[in-house]
N, C-alpha and C positions, 0 to 999 in steps of 0.2 A: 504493500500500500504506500508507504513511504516512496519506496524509487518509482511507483505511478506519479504521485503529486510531484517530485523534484522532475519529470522528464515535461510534468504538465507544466509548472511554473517557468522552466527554462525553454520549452515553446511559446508561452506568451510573452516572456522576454525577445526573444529571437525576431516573431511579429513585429514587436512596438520598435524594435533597429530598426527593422528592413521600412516600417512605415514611415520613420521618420527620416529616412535615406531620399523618399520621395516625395514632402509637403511641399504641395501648390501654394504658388504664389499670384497673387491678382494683381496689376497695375489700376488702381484707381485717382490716380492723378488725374486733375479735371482737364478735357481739351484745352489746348492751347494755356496751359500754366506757364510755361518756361520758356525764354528765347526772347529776341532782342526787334524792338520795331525797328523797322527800315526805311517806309515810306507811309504819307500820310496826304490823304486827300478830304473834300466834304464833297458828298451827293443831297443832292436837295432830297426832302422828306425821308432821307436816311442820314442823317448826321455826320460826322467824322467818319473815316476808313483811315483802316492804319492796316500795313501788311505788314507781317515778322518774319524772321526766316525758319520759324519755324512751321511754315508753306497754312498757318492760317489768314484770316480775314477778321479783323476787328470794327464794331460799329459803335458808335456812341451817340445821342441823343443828349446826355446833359453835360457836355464839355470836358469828358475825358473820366467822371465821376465811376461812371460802370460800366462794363462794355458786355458785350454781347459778341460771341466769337462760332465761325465754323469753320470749316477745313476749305482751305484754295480750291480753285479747278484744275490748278497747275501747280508744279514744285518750281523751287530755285528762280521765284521772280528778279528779274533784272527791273522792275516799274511798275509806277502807278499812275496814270497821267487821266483828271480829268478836265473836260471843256468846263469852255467859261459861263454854256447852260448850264451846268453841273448837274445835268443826268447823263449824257455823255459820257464815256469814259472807255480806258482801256489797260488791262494786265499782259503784261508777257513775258516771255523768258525769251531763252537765244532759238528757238524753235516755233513760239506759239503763242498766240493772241487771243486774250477773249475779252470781249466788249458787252458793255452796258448801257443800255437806254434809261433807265429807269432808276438812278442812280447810286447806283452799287448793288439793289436788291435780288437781281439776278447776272448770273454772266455766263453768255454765250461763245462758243469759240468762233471765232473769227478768221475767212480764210481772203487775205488780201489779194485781190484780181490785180493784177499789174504785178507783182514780185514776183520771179519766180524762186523757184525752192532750192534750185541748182544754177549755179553759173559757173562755166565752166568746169562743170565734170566735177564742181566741188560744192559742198551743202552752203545754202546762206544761212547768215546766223546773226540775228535781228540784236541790235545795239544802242540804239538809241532813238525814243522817240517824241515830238516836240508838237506844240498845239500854237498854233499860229492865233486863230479861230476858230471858232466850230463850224466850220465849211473848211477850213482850211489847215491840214497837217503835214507831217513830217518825218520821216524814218530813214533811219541812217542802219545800214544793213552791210555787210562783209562774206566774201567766201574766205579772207583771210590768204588767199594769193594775189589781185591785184587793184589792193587798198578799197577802200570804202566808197559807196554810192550813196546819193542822198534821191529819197522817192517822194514824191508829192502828191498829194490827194485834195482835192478841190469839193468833194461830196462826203464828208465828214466819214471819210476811213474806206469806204465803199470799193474806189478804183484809184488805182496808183501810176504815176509814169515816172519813170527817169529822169531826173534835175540836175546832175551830178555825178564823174564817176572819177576813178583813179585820184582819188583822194588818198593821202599818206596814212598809214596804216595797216599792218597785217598781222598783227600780234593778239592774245586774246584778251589785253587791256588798252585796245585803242579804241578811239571812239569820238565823237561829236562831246565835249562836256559842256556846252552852250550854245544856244540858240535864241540871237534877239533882232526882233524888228523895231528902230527907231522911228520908220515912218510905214506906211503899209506896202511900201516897194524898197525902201534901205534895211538890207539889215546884215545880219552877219553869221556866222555859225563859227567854233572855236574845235581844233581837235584838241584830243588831253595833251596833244606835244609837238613844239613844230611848224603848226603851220595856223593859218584861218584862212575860212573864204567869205566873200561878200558879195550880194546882189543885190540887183539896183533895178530889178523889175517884177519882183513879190516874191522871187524865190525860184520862178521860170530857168535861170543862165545861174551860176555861181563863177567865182575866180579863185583862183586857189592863191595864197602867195605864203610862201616859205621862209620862213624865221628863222630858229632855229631847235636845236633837236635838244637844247637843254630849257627850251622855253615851255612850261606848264602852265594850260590855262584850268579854270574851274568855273563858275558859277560867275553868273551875269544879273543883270537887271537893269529896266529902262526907269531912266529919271524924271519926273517933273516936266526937265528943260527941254527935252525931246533929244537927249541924247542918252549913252547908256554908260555905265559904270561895267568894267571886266577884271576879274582877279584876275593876277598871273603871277608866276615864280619864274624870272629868267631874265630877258631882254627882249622890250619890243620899240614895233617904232611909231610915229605920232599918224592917226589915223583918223581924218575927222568923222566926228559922231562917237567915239569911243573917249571916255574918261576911264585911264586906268590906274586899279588899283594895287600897290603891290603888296604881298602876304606871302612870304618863302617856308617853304616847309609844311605844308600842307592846304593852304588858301582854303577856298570856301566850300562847303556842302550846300547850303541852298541860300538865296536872297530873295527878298522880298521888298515891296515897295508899300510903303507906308505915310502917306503924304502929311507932311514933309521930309520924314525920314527914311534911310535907308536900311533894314537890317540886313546884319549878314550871320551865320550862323557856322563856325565854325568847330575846329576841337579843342581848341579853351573856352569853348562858350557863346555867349551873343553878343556881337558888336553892333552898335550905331551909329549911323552916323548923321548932322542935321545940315552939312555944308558939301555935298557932292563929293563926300570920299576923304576932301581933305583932312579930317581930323575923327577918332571913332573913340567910342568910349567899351570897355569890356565889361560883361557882366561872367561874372565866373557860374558857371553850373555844378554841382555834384555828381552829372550822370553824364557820359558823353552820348548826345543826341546826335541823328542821323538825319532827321528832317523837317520840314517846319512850312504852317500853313498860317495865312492871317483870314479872319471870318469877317473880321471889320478894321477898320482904324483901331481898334484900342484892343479888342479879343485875337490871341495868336493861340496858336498849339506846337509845342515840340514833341516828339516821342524819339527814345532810343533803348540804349539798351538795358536790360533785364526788364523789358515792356513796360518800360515810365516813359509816363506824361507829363508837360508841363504847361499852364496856362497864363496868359498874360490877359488882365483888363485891363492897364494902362498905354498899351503902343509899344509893350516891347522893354519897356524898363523894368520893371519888376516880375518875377517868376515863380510861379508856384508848384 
């Protein structure tokens, strides 16, 4: 009886190893808890949109307070870009597009008539894209062997043509990092290194002209005066319609125009400026943000990373 119960006891030992060799584990971590905002827009009767890279979709109604999240329709967004209807809009990576009528609340994939998919026996791989108007856009697209093309669409994304080709670039950090119109036929487009081009008939013809290759441009905006302000790190030369700004070492992520002032939003934080560049004041942040929208004169929104937000009700001076 004894060596019955010692072989029964040490079979239920033996059991309670072997079960505990295989305890399930559950992830219940709520969607979209972790990861870093990227990019941030507003859709009318949908609030703020913020994208993270952690391939969700964030919405907010009361300025950043709570958000409401679901999963992308795409991974690995390279953008967010909406019209200045603000139902409008569009998400894509280096393969694929999907667009929004309705402003943010649903999105559809998008297949652009005019680009094709191969150029020369190589994949295109979509880079950057820019909103003139909402009749009028912009994508700067690469197979990455003979530099970058810039495609124009005149029916708000619908049909595309050729504006542009053999642009500098074939790396897979080159790119257009600016695009502005000072009047509705001057404007100009910036690569990350090297070079700009400028047209002088809405965007129709471009001209390439060559700088240099230690020249970095970033992040633009049009002024007041009907001219525009351009970061750069390097050497350029005197361009009329361009006020430029220099900022070495990393220059700008996004600006904004906020009349009178200019912000700019780098990675020490948010600078202003109230005199066309010449003199900017810093506000230091605690979180390095990635990007930044203004809802009015006085309401801004930044997001960046570990999914903070920050809200301005004064024009950009003070940050919450």
């Amino acid at each position: 009886m004894k060596k019955f119960l010692t072989l029964f006891v040490f079979g239920v030992l033996v059991s309670f190893v072997a079960n505990a060799q295989y305890t399930e584990t559950k992830d219940i971590t709520p969607l979209g808890f972790s990861g870093n905002f990227q990019y941030v827009a507003y859709g009318k009767d949908n609030g703020i949109i913020a994208i993270a890279d952690n391939n969700c979709i964030y919405t907010s109604k009361d300025t950043c307070k709570t958000w409401n999240v679901q999963k992308a329709p795409i991974d690995s967004i390279c953008g967010l870009i909406m019209a200045e209807d603000q139902k409008t809009g569009f998400l894509y990576n280096l393969y694929q597009i999907y667009k929004t009528v309705d402003g943010g609340k649903t999105w559809l994939e998008h297949k652009p008539n005019g680009i094709p998919q191969v150029i020369d026996k190589r994949r295109v791989e979509y880079r950057n894209f820019f909103v003139k108007n909402i009749d009028t856009l912009f994508f700067i697209v690469t197979n990455r062997v003979n530099g970058m093309r810039i495609y124009m669409s005149i029916d708000s994304g619908d049909n595309w043509t050729e504006v542009a080709k053999d642009m500098d670039g074939n790396s897979y950090f080159s790119g257009i990092a600016n695009m502005c119109f000072v009047t509705s036929n001057h404007g100009f487009a910036f690569g990350t290194a090297g070079f700009y081009a400028e047209t002088k008939d809405g965007g129709l013809t471009w001209e390439k002209h060559v700088i240099s290759h230690l020249t970095y441009f970033y992040d633009g905006v049009k002024c007041c005066d009907g001219t525009m302000i351009q970061v750069y790190d390097g050497s350029v030369p005197e361009v009329e319609g361009i006020k430029w700004a220099y900022f070495p070492n990393g220059g700008s992520y996004k600006m904004c125009t906020v009349s009178p002032k200019i912000i700019m939003l780098d990675l020490d934080g948010v600078r202003i400026t109230q005199d066309m560049g010449s003199t900017w004041t810093l506000t230091v942040l605690a979180t390095i943000c990635n990007d930044m929208i203004f809802l009015s004169e006085k309401i801004g929104i930044l997001v960046g990373r570990d999914l903070t937000s920050y809200v301005t009700i004064d024009g950009g001076e003070a940050w919450t």
